[in-house]
C-alpha positions as CSV (number, residue, x, y, z in Angstrom):
1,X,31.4,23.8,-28.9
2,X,28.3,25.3,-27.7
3,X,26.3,22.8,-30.1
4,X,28.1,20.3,-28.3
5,X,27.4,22.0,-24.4
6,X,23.8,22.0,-25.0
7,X,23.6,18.3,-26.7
8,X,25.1,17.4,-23.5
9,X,22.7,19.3,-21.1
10,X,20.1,18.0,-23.2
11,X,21.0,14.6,-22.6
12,X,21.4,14.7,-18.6
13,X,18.0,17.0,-18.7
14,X,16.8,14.2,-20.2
15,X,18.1,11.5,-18.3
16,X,17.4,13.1,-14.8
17,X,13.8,13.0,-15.8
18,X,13.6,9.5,-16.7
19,X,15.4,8.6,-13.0
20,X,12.3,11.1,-11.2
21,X,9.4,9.1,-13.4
22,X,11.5,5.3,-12.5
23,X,11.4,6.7,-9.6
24,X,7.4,8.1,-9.3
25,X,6.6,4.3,-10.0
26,X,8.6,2.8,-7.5
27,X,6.5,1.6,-4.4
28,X,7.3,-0.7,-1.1
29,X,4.6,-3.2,-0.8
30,X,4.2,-5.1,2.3
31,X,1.7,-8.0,2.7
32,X,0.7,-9.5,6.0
33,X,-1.0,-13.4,5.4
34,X,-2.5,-15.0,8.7
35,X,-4.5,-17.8,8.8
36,X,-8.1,-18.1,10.9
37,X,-8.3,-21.0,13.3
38,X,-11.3,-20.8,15.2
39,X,-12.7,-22.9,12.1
40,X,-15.7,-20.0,11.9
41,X,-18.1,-21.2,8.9
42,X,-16.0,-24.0,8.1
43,X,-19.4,-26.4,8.2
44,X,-21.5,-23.5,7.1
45,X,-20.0,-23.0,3.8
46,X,-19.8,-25.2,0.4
47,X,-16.3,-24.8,-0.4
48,X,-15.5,-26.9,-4.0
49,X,-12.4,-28.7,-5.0
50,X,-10.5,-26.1,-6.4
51,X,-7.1,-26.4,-8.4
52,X,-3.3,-25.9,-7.6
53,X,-2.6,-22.7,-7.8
54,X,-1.7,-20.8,-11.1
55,X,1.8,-19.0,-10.4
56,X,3.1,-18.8,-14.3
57,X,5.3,-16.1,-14.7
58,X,5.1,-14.9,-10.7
59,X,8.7,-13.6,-9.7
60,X,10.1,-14.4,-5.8
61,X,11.5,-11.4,-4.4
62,X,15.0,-11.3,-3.4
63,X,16.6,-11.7,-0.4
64,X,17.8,-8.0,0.7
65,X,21.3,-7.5,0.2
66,X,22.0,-3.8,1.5
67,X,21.0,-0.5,0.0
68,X,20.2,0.4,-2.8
69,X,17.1,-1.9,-3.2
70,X,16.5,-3.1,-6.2
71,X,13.0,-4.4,-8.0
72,X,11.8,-7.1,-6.5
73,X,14.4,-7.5,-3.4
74,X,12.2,-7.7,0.0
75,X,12.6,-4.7,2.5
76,X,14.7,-5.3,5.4
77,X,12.9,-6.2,8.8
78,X,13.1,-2.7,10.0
79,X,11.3,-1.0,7.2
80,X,8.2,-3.2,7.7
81,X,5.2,-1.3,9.1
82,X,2.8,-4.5,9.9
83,X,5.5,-5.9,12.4
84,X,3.5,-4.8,15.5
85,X,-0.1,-6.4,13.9
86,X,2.0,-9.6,13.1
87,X,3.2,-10.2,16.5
88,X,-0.1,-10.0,18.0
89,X,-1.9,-12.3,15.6
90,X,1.2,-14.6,17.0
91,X,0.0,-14.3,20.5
92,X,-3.8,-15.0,19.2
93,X,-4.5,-18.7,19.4
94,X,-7.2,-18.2,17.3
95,X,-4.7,-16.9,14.3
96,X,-1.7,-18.2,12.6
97,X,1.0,-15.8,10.8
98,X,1.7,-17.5,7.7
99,X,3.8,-15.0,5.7
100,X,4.9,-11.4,6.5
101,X,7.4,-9.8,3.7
102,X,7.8,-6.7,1.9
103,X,9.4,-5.8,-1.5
104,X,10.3,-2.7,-4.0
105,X,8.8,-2.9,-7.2
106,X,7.3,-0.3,-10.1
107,X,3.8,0.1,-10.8
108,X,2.4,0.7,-13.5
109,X,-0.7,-0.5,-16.0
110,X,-2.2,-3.4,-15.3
111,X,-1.1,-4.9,-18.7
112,X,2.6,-4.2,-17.6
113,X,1.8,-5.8,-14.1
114,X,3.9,-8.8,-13.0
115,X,2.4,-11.1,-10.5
116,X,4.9,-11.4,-7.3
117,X,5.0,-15.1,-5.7
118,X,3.9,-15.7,-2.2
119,X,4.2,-19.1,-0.7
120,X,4.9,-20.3,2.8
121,X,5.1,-23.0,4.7
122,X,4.4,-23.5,8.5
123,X,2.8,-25.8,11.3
124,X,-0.2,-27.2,9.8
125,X,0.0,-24.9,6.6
126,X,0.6,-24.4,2.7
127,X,0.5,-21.2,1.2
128,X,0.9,-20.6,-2.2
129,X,-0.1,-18.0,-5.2
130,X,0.7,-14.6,-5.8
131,X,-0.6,-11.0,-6.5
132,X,-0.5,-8.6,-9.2
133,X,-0.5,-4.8,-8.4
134,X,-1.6,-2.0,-11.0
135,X,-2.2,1.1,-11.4
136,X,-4.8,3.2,-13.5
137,X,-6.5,6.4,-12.0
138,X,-6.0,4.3,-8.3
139,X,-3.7,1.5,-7.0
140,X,-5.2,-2.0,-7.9
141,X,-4.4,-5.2,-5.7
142,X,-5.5,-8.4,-6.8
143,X,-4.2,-11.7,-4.7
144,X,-4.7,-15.3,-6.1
145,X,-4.4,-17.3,-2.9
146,X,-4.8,-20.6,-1.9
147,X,-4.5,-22.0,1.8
148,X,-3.8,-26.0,2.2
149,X,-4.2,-27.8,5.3
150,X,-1.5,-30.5,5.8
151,X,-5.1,-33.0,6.6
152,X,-5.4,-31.9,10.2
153,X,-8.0,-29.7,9.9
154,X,-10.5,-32.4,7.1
155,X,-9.4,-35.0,9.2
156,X,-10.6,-33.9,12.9
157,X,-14.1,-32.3,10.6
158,X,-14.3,-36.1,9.2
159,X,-14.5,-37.8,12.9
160,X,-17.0,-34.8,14.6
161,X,-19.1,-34.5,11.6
162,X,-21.3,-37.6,10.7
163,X,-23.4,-35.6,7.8
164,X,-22.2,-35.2,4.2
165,X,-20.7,-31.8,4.7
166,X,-18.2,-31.4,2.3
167,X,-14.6,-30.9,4.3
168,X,-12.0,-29.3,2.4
169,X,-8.5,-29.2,3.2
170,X,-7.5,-26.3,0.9
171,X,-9.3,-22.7,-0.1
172,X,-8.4,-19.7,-2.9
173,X,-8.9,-16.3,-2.1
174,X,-9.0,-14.5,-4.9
175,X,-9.9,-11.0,-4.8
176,X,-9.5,-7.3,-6.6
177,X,-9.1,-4.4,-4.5
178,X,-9.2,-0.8,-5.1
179,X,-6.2,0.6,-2.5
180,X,-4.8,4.1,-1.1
181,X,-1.1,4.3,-0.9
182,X,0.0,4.8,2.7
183,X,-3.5,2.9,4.0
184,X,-3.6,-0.6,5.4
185,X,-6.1,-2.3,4.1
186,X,-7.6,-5.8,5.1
187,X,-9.1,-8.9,2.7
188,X,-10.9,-11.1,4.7
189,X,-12.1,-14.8,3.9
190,X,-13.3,-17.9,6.7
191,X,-10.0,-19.1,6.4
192,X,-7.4,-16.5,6.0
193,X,-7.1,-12.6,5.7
194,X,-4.6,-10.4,4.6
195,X,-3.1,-7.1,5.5
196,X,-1.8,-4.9,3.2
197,X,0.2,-1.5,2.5
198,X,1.9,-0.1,-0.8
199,X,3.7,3.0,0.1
200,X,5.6,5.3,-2.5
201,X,9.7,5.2,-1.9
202,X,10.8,7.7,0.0
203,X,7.0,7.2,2.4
């Protein structure tokens, strides 16, 4: 019987301390897309035909469905901390939200990363690609993004500009970011930027 008592501790000892480390890993991530629209080195900049973007094995999050989350189900609206920064690039005419979500997931080596899928579609805009978040001795962000005009934007640059500029209607961010959990931090491009925060659960 005692044998059998401490097998038993043993095991929820054991168990318990695999639910804290699940646990340690698990982190809200919230990302902020907005496009720029002031066309700001738009005829400045060689910007090369670039191809669709590469979203193999990227995973949508969820849709929340109550507490608990699970990995990979998006926050609900009231446990997104960008809200207020989102609704004034909304009243900017010079910006365009284009995506504002949040979702659990673990974190862990970059090896074990899986990319999560962002896409959108609004007024004048495609977005599509995805980001992979790691961890080694910091957090690690790295988004693949890519930005499509729906021919607005090349069209009016085809009519006021008479040189051979190249026009694109579509441009990748692509980036790798060293982050701080609990930090916004901001990944600018001419086109687009991005605001981003990876807080542990529980933050």
């Amino acid at each position: 019987m005692p044998g059998l008592l401490q097998r038993t501790l043993t095991l929820v000892t054991l168990s318990s301390l695999t639910a804290m480390a699940s646990a340690a890993n698990l982190y809200k991530v919230e990302m902020l897309v907005f496009a720029n629209q002031n066309g700001i080195g738009v005829n400045e900049e060689y910007w090369p035909d670039i191809a669709p973007a590469d979203v193999s094995g990227a995973v949508f999050p969820r849709s929340w469905d109550g507490y608990p989350l699970q990995a990979f189900e998006e926050l609900p609206r009231n446990d997104l901390r960008l809200s207020a920064d989102a609704s004034r690039l909304a009243r900017s005419s010079e910006y365009k939200v284009l995506y504002h979500s949040g979702w659990l997931q673990s974190i862990g080596s970059k090896s074990q990363a899986r990319p999560v899928r962002i896409k959108a579609s609004t007024e004048g805009y495609e977005l599509d690609g995805s980001i992979s978040i790691y961890r080694n001795r910091f957090l690690h962000a790295q988004p693949s993004l890519q930005l499509s005009s729906h021919g607005s934007m090349q069209q009016t640059l085809s009519e006021t500009d008479s040189s051979d500029r190249y026009s694109p209607a579509a441009w990748l961010l692509q980036d790798a970011r060293r982050m701080r959990s609990n930090e916004i931090h901001y990944i600018d491009h001419p086109h687009m930027g991005v605001l981003l925060i990876i807080r542990p659960v529980g933050n």
